[in-house]
PQR file with spaces between the fields and no chain letter, atoms N, CA, C, O and H, PARSE charges and radii, in Angstrom:
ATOM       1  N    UNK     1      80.744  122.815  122.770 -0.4000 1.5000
ATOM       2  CA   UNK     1      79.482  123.510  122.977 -0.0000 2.0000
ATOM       3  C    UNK     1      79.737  125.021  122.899  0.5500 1.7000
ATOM       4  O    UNK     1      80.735  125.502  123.436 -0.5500 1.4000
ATOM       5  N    UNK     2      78.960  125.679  122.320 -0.4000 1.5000
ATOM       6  CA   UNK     2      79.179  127.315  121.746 -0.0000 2.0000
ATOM       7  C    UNK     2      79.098  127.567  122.855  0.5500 1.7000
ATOM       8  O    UNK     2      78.695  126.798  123.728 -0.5500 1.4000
ATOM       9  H    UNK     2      78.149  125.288  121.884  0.4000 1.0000
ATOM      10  N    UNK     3      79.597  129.083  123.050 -0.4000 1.5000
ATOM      11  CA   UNK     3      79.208  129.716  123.948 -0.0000 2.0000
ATOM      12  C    UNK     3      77.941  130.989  123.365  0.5500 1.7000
ATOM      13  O    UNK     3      77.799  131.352  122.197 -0.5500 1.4000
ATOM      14  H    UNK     3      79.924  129.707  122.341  0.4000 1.0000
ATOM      15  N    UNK     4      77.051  131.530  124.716 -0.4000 1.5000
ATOM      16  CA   UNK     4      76.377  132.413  123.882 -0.0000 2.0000
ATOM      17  C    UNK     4      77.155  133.593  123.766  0.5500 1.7000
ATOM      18  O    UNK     4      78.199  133.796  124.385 -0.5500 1.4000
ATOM      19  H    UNK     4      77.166  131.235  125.664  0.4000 1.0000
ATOM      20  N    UNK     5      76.457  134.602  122.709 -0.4000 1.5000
ATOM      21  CA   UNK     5      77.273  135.830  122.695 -0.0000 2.0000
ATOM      22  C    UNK     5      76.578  136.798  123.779  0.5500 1.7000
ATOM      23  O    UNK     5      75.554  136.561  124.420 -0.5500 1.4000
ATOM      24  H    UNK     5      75.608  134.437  122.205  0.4000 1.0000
ATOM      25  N    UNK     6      77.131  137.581  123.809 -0.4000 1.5000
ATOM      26  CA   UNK     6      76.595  138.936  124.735 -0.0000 2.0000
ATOM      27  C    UNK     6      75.294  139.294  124.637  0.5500 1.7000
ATOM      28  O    UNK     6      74.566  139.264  125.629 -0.5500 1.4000
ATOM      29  H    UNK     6      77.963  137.773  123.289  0.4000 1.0000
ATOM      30  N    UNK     7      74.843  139.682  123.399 -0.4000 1.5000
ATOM      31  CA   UNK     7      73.678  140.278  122.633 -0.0000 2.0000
ATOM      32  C    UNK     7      72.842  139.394  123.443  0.5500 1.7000
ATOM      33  O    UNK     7      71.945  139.975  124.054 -0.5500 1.4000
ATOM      34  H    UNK     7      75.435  139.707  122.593  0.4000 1.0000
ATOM      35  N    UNK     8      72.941  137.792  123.633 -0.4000 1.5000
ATOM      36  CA   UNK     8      71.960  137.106  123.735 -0.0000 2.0000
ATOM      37  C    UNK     8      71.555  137.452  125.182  0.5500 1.7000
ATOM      38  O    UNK     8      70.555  138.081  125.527 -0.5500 1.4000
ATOM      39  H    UNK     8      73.670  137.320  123.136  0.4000 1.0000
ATOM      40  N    UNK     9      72.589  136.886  126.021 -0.4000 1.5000
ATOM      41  CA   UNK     9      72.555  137.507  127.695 -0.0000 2.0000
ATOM      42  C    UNK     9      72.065  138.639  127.950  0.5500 1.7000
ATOM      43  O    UNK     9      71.529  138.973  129.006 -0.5500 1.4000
ATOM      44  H    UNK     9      73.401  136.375  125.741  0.4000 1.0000
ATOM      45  N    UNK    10      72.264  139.438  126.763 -0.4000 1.5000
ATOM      46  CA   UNK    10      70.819  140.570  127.176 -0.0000 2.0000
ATOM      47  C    UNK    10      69.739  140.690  126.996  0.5500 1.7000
ATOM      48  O    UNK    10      68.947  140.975  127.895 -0.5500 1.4000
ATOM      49  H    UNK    10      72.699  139.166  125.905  0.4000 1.0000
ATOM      50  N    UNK    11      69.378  140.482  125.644 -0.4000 1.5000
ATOM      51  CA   UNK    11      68.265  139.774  125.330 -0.0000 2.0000
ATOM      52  C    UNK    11      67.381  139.008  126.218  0.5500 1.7000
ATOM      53  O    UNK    11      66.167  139.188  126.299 -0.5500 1.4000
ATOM      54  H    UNK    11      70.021  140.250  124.914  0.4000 1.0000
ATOM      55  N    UNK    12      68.182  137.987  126.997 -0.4000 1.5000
ATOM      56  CA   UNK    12      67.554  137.337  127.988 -0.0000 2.0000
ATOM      57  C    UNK    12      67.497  137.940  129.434  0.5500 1.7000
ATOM      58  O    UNK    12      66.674  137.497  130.236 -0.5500 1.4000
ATOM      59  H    UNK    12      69.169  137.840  126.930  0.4000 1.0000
ATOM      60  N    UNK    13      68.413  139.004  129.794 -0.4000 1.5000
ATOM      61  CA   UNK    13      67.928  139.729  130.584 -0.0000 2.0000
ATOM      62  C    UNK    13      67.247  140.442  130.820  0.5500 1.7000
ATOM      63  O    UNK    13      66.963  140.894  131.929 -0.5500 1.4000
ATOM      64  H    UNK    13      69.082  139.363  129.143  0.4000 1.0000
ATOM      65  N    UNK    14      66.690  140.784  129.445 -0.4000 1.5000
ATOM      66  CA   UNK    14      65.650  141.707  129.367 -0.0000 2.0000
ATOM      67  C    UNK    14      64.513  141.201  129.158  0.5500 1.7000
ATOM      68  O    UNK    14      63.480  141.852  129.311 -0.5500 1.4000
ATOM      69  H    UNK    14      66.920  140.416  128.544  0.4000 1.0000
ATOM      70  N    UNK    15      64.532  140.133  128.830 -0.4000 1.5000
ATOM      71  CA   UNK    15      62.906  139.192  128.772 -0.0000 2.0000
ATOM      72  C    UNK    15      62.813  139.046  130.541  0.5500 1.7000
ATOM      73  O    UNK    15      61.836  139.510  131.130 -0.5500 1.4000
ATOM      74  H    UNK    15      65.371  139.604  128.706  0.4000 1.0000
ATOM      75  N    UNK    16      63.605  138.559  131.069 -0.4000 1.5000
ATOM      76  CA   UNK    16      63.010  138.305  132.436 -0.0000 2.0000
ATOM      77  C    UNK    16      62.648  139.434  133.061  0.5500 1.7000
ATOM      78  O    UNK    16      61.503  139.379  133.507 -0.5500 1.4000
ATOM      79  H    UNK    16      64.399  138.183  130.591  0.4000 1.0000
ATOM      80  N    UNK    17      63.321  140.615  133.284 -0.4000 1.5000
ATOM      81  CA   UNK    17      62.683  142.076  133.421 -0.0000 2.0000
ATOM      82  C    UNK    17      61.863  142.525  133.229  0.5500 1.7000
ATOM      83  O    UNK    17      61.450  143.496  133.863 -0.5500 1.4000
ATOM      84  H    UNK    17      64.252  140.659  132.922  0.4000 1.0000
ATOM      85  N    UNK    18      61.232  141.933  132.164 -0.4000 1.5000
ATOM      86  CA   UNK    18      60.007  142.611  131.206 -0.0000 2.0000
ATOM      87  C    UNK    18      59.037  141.339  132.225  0.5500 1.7000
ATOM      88  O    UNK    18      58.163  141.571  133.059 -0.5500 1.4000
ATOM      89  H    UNK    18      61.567  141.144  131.649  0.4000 1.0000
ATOM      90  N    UNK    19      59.309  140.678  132.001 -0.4000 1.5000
ATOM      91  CA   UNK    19      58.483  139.313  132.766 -0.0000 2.0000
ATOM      92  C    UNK    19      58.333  139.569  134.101  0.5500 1.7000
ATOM      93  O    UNK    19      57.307  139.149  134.636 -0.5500 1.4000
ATOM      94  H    UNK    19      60.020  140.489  131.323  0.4000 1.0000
ATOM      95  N    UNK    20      59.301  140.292  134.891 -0.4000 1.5000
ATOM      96  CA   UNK    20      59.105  140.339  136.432 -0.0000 2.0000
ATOM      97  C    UNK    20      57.996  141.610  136.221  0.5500 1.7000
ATOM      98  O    UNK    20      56.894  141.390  136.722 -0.5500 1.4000
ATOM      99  H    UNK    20      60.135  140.633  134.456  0.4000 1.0000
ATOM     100  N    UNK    21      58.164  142.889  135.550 -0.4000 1.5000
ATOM     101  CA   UNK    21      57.277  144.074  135.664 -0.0000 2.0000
ATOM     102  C    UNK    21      56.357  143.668  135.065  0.5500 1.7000
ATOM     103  O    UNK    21      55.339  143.921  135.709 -0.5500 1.4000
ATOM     104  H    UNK    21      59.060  143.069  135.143  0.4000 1.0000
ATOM     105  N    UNK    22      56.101  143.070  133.993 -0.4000 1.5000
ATOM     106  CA   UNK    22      54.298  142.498  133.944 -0.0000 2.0000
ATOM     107  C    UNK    22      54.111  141.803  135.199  0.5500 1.7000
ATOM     108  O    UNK    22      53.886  142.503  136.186 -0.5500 1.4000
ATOM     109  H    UNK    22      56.929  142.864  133.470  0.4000 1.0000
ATOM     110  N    UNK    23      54.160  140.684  135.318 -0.4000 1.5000
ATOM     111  CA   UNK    23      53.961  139.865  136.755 -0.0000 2.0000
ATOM     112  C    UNK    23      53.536  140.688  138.086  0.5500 1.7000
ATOM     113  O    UNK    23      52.706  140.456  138.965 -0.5500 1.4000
ATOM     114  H    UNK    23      54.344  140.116  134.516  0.4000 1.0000
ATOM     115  N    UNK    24      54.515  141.818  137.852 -0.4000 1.5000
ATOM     116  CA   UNK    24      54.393  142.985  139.505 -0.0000 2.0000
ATOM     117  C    UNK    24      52.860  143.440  138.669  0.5500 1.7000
ATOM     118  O    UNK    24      51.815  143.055  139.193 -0.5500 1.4000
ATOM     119  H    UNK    24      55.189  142.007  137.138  0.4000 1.0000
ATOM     120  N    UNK    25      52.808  144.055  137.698 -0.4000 1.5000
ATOM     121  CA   UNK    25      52.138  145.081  137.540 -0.0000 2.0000
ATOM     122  C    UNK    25      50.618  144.577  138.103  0.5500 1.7000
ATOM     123  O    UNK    25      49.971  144.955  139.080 -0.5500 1.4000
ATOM     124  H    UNK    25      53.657  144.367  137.272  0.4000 1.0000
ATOM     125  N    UNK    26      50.232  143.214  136.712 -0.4000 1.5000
ATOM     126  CA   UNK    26      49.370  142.537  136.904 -0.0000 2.0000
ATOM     127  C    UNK    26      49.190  141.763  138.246  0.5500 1.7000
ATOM     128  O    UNK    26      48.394  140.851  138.026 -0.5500 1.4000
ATOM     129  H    UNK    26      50.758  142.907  135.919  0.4000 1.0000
ATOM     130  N    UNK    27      49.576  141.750  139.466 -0.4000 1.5000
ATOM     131  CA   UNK    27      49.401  141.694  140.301 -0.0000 2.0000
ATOM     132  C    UNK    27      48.870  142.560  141.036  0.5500 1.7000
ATOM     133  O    UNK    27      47.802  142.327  141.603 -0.5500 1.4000
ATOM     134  H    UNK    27      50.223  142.490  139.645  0.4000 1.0000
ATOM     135  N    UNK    28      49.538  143.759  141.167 -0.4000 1.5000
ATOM     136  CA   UNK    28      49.249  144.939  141.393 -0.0000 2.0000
ATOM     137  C    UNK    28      47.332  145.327  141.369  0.5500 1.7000
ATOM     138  O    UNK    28      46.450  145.461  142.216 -0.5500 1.4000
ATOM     139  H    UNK    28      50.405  143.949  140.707  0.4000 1.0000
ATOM     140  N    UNK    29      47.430  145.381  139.986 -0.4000 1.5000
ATOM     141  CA   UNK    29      45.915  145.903  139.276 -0.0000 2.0000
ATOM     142  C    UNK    29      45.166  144.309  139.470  0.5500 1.7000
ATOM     143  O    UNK    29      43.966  144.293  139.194 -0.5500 1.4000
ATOM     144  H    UNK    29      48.147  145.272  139.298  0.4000 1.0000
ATOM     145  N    UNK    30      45.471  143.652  139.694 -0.4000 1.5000
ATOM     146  CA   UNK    30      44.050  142.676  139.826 -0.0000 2.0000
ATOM     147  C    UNK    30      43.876  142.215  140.636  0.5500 1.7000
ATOM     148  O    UNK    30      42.831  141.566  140.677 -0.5500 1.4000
ATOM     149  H    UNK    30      46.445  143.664  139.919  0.4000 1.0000
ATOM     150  N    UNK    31      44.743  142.227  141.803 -0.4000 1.5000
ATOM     151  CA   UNK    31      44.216  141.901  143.429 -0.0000 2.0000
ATOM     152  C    UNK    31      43.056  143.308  143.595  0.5500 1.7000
ATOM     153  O    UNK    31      42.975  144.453  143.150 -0.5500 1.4000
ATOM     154  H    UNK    31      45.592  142.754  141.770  0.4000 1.0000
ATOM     155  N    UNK    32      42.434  142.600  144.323 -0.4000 1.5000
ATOM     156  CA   UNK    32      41.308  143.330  144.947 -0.0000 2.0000
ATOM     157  C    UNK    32      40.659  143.287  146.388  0.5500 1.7000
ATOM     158  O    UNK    32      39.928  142.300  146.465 -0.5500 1.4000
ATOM     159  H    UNK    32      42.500  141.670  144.685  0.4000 1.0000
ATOM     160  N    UNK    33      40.675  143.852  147.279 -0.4000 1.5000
ATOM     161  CA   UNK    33      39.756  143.346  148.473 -0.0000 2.0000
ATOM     162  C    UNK    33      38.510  143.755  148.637  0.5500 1.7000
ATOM     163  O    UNK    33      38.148  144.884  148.303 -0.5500 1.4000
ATOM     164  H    UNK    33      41.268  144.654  147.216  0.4000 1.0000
ATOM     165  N    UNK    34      37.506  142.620  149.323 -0.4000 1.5000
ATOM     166  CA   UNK    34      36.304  142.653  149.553 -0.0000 2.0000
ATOM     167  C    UNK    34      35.868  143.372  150.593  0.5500 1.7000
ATOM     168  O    UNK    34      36.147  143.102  151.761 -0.5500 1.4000
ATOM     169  H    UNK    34      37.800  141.703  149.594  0.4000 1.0000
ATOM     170  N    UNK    35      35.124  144.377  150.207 -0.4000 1.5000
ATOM     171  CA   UNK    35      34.400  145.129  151.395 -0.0000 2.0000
ATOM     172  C    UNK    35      33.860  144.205  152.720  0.5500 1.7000
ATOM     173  O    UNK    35      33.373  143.082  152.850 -0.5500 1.4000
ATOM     174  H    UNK    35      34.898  144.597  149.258  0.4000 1.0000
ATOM     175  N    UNK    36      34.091  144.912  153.291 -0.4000 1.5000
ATOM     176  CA   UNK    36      33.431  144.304  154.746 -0.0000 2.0000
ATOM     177  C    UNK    36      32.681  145.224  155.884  0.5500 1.7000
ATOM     178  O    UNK    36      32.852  146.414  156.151 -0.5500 1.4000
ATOM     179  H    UNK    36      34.486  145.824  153.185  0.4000 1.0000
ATOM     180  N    UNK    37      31.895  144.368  156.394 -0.4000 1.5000
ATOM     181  CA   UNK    37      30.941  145.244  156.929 -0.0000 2.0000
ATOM     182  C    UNK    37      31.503  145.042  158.365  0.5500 1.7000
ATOM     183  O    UNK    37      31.827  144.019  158.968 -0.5500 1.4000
ATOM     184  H    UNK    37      31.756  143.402  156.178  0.4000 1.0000
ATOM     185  N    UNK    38      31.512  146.819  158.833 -0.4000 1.5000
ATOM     186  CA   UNK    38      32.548  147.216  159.766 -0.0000 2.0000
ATOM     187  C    UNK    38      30.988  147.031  161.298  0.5500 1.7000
ATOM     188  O    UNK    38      31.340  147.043  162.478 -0.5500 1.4000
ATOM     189  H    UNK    38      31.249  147.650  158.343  0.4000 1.0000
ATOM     190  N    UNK    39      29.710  146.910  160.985 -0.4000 1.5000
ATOM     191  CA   UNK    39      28.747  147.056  162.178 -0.0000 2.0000
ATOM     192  C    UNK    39      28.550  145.775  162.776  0.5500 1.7000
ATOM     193  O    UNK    39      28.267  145.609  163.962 -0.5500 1.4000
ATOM     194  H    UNK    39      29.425  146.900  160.026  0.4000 1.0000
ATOM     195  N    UNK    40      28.710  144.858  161.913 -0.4000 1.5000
ATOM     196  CA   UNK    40      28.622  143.281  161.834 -0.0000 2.0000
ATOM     197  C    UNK    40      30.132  142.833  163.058  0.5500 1.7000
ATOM     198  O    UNK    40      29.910  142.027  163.961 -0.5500 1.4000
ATOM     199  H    UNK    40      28.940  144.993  160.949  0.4000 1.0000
ATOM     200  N    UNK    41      31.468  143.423  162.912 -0.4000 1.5000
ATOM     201  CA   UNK    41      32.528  142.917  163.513 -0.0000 2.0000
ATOM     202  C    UNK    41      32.470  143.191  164.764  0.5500 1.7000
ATOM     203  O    UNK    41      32.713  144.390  164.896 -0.5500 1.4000
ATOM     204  H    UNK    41      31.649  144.078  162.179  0.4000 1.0000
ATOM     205  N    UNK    42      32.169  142.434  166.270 -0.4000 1.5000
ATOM     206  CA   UNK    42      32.796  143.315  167.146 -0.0000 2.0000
ATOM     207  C    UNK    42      34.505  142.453  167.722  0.5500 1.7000
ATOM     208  O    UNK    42      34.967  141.321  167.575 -0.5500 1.4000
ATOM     209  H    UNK    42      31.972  141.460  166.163  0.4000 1.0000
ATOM     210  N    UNK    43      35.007  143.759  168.414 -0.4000 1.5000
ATOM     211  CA   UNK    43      36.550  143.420  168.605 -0.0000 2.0000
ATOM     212  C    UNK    43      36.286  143.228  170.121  0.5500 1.7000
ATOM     213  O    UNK    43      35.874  144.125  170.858 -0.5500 1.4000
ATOM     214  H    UNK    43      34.632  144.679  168.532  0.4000 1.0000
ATOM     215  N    UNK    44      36.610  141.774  170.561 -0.4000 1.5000
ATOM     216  CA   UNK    44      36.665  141.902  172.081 -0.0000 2.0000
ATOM     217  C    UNK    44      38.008  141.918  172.626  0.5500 1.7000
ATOM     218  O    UNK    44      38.875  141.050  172.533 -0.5500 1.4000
ATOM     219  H    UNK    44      36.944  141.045  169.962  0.4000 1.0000
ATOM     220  N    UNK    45      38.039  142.884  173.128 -0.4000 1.5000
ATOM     221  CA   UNK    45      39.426  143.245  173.978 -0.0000 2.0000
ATOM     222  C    UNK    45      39.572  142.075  175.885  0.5500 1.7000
ATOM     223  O    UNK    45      38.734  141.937  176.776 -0.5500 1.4000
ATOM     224  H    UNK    45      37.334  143.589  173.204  0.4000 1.0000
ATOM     225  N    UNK    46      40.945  141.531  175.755 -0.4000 1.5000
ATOM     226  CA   UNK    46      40.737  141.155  177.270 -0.0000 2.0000
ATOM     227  C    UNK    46      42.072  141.720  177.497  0.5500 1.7000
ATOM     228  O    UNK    46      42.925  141.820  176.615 -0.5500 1.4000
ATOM     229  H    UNK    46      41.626  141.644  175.031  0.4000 1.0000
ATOM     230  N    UNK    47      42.292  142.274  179.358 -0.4000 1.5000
ATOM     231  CA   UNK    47      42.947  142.789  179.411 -0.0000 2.0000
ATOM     232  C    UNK    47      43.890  141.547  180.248  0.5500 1.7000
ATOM     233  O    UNK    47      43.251  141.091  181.197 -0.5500 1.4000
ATOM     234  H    UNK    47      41.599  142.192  180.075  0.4000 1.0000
ATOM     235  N    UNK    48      45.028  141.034  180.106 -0.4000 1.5000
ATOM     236  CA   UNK    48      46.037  140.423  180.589 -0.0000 2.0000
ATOM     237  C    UNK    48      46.911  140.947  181.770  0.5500 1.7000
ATOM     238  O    UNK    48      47.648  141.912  181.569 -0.5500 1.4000
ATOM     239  H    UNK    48      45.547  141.405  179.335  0.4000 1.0000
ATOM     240  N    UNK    49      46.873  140.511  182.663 -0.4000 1.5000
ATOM     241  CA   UNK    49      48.240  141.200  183.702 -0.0000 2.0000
ATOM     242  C    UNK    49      49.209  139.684  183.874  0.5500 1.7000
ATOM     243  O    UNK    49      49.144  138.517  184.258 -0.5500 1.4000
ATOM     244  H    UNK    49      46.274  139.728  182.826  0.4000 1.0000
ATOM     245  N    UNK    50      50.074  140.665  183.300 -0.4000 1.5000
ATOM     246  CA   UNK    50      51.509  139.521  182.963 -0.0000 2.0000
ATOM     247  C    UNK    50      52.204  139.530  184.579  0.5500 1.7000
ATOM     248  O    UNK    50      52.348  140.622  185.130 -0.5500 1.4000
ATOM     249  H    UNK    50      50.127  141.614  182.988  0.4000 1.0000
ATOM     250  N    UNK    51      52.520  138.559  185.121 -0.4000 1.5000
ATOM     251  CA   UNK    51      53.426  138.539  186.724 -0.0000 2.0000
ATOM     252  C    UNK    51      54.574  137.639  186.419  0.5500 1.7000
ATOM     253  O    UNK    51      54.311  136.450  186.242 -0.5500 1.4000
ATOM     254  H    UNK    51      52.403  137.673  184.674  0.4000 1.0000
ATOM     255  N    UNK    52      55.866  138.057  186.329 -0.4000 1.5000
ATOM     256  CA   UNK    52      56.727  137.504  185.651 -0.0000 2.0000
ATOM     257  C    UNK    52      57.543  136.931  187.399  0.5500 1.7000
ATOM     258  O    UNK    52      58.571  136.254  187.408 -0.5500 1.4000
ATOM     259  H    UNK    52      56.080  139.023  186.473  0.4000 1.0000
């Protein structure tokens, strides 16, 4: 069974590189989050006393 040459191992290292920075990028630019309406939320706070 051949072995590959060098050229190729880079070649293929450089496809997956190229493949991980599209992947990041397009991730990047097409996540999006949905506005939310901040009057609508309320936060109820309770206060805890820990007695160890």
């Amino acid at each position: 069974m051949p072995q590959m040459s060098p050229l190729s191992w880079w070649m293929l290292f450089l496809y997956f590189i190229l493949l991980l920075i599209l992947f990041s990028i397009m991730n990047y630019y097409i996540f999006f989050y949905l506005p939310q309406k901040t009057e609508s939320t309320n936060i109820i706070t309770k206060s805890m006393n820990w007695k160890w």
